[in-house]
N, C-alpha and C positions, 0 to 999 in steps of 0.2 A: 424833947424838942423836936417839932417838925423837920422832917427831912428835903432838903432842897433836890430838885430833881436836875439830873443832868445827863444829856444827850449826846449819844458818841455817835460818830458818822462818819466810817471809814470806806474810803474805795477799794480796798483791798483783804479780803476774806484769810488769803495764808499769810499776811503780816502782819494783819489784827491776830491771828492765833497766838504769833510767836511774841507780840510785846503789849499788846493792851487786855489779852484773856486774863497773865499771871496780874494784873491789875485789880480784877474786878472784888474779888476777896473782901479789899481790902475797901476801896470806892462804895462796895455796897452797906458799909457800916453807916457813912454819912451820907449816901444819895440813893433815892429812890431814879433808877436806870433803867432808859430806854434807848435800844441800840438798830441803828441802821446800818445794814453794809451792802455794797453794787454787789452783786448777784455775778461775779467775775471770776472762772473757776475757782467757785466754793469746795472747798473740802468737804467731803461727808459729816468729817469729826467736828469742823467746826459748827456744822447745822447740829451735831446731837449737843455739842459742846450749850448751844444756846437753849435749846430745848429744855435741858437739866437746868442752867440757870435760871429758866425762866421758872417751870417743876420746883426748882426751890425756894423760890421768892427772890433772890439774889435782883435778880431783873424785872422790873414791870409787862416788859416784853421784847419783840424784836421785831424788823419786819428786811426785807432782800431788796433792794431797788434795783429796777431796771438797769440793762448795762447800759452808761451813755453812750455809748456810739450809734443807738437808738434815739434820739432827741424829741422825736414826737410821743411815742411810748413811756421815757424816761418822766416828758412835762405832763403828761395826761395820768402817769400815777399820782405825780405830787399834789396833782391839782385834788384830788380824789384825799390824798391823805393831808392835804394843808388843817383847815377845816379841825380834825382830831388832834394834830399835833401843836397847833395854837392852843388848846384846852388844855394841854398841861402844865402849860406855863414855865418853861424849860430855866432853870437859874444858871444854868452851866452847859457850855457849849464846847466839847474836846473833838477836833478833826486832825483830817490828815491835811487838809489843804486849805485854803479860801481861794480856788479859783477854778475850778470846776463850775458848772451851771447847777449844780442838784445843791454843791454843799454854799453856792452863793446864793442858791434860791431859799436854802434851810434859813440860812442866817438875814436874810431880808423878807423875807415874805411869814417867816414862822416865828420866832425869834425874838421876845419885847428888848425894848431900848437897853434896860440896865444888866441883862443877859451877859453871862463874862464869857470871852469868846478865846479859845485857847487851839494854838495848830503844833502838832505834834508830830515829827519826824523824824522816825527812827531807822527808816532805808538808807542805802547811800540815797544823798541828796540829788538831784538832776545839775544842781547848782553849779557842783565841780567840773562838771562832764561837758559845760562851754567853755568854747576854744579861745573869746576872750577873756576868762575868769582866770582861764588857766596862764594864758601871758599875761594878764595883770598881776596875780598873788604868785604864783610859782615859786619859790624860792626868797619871796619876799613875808615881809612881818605885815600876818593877814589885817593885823588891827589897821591896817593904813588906811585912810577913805580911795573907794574905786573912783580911777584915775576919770575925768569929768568928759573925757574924751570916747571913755568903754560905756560910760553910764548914757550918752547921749546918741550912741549906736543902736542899744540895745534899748533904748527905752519906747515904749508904747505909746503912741498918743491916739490910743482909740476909746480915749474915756469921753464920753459926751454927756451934757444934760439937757440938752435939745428932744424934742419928740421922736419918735421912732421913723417919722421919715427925714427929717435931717440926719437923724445918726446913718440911715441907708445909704440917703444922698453922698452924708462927708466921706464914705466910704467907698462909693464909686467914685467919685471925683479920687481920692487915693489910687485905685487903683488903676483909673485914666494914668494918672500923671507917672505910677511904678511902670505900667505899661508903655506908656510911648518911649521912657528913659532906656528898657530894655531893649525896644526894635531901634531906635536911632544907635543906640551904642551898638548892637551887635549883629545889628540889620536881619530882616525881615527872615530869611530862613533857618538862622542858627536860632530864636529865638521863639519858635513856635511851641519847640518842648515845655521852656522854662514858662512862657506867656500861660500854655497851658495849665501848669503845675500853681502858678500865682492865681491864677483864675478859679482851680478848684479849691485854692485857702482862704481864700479873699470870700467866696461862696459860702463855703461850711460856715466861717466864722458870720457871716450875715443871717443866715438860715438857725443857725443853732443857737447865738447866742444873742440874736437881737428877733428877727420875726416867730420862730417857732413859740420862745418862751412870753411873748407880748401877744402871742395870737393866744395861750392858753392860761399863762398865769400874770398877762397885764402887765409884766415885768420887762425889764432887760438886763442882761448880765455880759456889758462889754469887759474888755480886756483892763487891766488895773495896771499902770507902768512899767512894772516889773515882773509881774505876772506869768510874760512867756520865757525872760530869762531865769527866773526862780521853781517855776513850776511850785511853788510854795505860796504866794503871795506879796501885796507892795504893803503890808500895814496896815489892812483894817481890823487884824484882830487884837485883843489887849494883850497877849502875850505869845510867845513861839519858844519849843520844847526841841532841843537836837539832842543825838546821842555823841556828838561828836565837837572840838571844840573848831577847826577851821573851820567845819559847815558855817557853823554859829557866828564865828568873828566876820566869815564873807559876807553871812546874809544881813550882819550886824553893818557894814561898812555900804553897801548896798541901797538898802531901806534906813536905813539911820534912825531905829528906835531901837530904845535903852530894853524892852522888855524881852530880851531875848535871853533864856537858859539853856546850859548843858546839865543834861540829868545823868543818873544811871540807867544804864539799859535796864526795861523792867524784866528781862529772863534772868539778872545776877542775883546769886543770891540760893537758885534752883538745885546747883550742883551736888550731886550723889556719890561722886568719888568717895574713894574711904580715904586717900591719900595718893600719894606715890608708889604705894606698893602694888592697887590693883592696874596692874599690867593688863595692857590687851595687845588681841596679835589683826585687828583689821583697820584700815585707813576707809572714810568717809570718802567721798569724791563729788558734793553738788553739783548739779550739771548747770551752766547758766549762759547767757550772751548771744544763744544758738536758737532759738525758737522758729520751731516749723517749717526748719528744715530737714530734708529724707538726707543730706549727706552732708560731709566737711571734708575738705580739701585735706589731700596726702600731709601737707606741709603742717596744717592742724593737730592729724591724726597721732603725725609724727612727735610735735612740742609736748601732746599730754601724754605719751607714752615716756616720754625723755622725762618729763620733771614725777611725773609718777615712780621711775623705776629709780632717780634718784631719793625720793621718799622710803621706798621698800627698802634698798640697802643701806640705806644712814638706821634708819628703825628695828631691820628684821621684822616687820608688818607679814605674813604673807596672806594677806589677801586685802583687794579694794571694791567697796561700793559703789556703785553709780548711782547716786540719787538724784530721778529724773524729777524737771522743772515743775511746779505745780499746773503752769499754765502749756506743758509744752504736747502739740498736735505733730510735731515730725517725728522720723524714724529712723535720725543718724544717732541716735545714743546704741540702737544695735550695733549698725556701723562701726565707732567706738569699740563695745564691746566685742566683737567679735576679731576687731583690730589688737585690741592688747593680749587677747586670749592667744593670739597664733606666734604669739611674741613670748608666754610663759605667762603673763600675768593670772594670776587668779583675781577672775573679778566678775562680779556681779550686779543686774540691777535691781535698786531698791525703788517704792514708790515713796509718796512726801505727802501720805497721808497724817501721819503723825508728824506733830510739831517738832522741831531739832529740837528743841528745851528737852526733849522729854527722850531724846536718843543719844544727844554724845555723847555723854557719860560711860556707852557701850561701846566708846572706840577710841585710840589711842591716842589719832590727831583727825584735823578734817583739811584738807587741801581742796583746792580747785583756781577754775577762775576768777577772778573779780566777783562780788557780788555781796548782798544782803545776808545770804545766808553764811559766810565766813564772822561777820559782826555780830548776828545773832547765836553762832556757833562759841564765840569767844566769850560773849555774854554768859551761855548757861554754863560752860563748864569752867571749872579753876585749875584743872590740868593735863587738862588734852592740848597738845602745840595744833596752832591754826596757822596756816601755809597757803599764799597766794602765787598764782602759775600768771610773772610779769606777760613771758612768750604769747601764752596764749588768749591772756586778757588784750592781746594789742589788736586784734585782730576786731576789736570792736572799741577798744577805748585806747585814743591818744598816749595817753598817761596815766596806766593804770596806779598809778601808785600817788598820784595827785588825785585822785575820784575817789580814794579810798579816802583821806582825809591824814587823821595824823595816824592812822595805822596800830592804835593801843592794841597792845598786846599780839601781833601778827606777823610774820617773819615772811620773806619771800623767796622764790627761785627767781633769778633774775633772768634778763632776756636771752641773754646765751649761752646759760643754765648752771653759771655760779651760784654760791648759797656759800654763805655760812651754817655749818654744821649745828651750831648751838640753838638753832630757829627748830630741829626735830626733836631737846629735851623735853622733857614731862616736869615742870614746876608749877608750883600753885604762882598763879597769874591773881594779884590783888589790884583794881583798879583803882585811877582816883577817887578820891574820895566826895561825892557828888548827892546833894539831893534827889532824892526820889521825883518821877514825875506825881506821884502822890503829891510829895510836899509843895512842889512850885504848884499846881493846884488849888491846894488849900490855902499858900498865902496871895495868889491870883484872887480865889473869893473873897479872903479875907480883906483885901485893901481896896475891895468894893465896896461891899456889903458891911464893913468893918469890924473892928480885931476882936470884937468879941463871937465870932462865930468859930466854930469848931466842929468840924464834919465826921472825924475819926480822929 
């Protein structure tokens, strides 16, 4: 049987590593793949990682897109590769998002009608991380519908179907009316910062998502209702993939369509332990929340040195990792280092060339602050304790511990540096028991295309 081909198109090079690379194995039994990703510090490993795939046939190919925060550059590749990528005829569409202009432009301009369109999210969400999500579900049963009073706040109405100079128009006229409400309210001089700040959003989003891609690929890609509170999308795809169940019940309550699953992370599964027995003596430490900056405040310095040295004495660890961020251009993680060192800590930094899947195995737990890489740390291993630093995640997230979601398998130091002891043992951590992003996949094509198809 012909192989249907299907097209992944991720913005993100070291999260594509960690949960749709251990995919491909298996995806390439029933689809012939071809894979795009934003050219957004790439990994080396991940360009050889594709290279091979492609070397083995696994992949039809691959190609880097421009970063969008280029818009002119970004529409002037696609334009150039629309053309190629309409001839294959794509049956299956797996993203990280539908709301970006590249992956709204794949999905409308490249893309036939009956094409199954599938968004897949396995970071923490953006979802969590607003401050009315957060006073809406907090403490409450996520399944509730979002109160009509949050949904009406946050909702978008820059969807138009008017010609591109109406949509201009409705758009200055908005921002006439955001404007005058700013200076009457808070009069003329306190509101120059903010006039200006609304002026340059009000800008970008005209520029990038209505005239650049209409002066190059004829299109336009306004904002979808929900869009900027999701950072996921309002539902034009047939189905949406979490690793987590609040993400999924918010974005479920939210968009209010039924096709929305929780999978298994695609790194479980990975783990190399032998058991309980192999012991290790160093602690992981991903660096995360800090980017591009040369320093961090005593008071920071301080919180990861405190919840670190409560790790080393609950474990007997002696020594810890800094594994610095993939995308990170500053030079406080010396800082850091050179802070816990004058304190006794043995600790070093590592790079994040290699994917976690393929290193925690090598160490007893992984701690830090908030971030992507604790979930996908929990993912590959079944017995290494993952440990979240509340103190130090606050300093950039509200509630860390509501941004995390439900927190499977994760223990924390909390703000003012209580712990429970039992969050440092070593047990084999078994997750719910959950479809593969493989299988929701397969029965996504399947109830297209219908039940007689079988891809792997």
């Amino acid at each position: 049987m012909k192989k249907m081909r299907l097209l992944l198109a991720f913005g993100n090079p070291y999260l594509f590593r960690e949960t749709i690379a251990p995919l491909i194995p298996t995806l390439a039994q029933g689809f012939e793949i071809y894979i795009l990703l934003v050219d957004f510090h790439t990994p080396k490993s991940t360009i050889d990682q594709l290279k091979s795939w492609e070397s083995e046939g696994r992949i039809m190919g691959y190609e880097l897109v421009p970063n969008f925060t280029n818009s002119v550059k970004l529409f002037f590749f696609l334009k150039r590769m629309l053309p190629r990528l309409r001839s294959r005829h794509f049956d299956v569409l797996l993203t990280s998002d539908e709301v970006h202009t590249w992956t709204r432009c794949l999905s409308e301009c490249v893309l036939p009608d009956q094409c199954v369109r599938l968004c897949f999210q396995s970071a923490l969400s953006y979802l969590l991380r607003n401050a009315a999500i957060e006073q809406s579900f907090s403490g409450v049963d996520v399944s509730e519908c979002l109160p009509e009073g949050v949904k009406e706040k946050h909702k978008m109405s820059l969807v138009g179907r008017g010609s591109l100079v109406s949509r201009v128009s409705d758009q200055v006229h908005r921002f006439i009316r955001k404007a005058w409400r700013w200076v009457t309210v808070r009069g003329k001089k306190d509101s120059r910062p903010s006039l200006r700040r609304l002026a340059s959003l009000y800008t970008d989003y005209i520029v990038n998502r209505i005239v650049v891609p209409w002066l190059i690929v004829h299109k336009t890609f306004p904002l979808g209702p929900y869009d900027s509170m999701t950072h996921i999308g309002s539902g034009r795809s047939d189905a949406y993939i979490f690793c987590d169940e609040v993400e999924a019940k918010v974005y479920a309550a939210i968009v209010k369509t039924p096709h929305i699953h929780v999978a298994q992370h695609p790194a479980y599964g990975q783990c190399r332990c032998q058991g309980l027995q192999n012991s290790r003596s160093r602690i992981l430490a991903p660096l995360s929340g800090v980017s591009g900056a040369q320093e961090i405040s005593e008071r920071q310095l301080f919180l990861f040195y405190r919840d670190l040295r409560c790790v080393l004495v609950e474990t007997c660890a002696q020594a810890v990792h800094l594994r610095i961020h993939p995308r990170e251009k500053g030079s406080w993680h010396y800082q850091l280092k050179g802070y816990l060192r004058d304190r006794g800590i043995d600790v070093s930094l590592v790079d994040a060339e290699q994917p976690l899947r393929e290193i925690v195995c090598d160490y007893v737990g992984v701690v830090g602050a908030l971030s992507g890489a604790l979930r996908d740390a929990r993912a590959s291993c079944n017995y290494a304790f993952i440990v979240g630093f509340v103190a130090v995640s606050k300093a950039y997230y509200c509630n860390p511990k509501f941004v995390y979601g439900k927190s499977e398998g994760v223990g924390w130091i909390e703000e003012d540096g209580s712990y429970d002891a039992e969050i440092f043992c070593r047990y084999e951590y078994i997750p719910p028991s959950r479809k593969s992003v493989n299988d929701i996949l397969r029965d996504s094509v399947r109830e297209k295309f219908g039940k007689a198809f079988t891809p792997f």
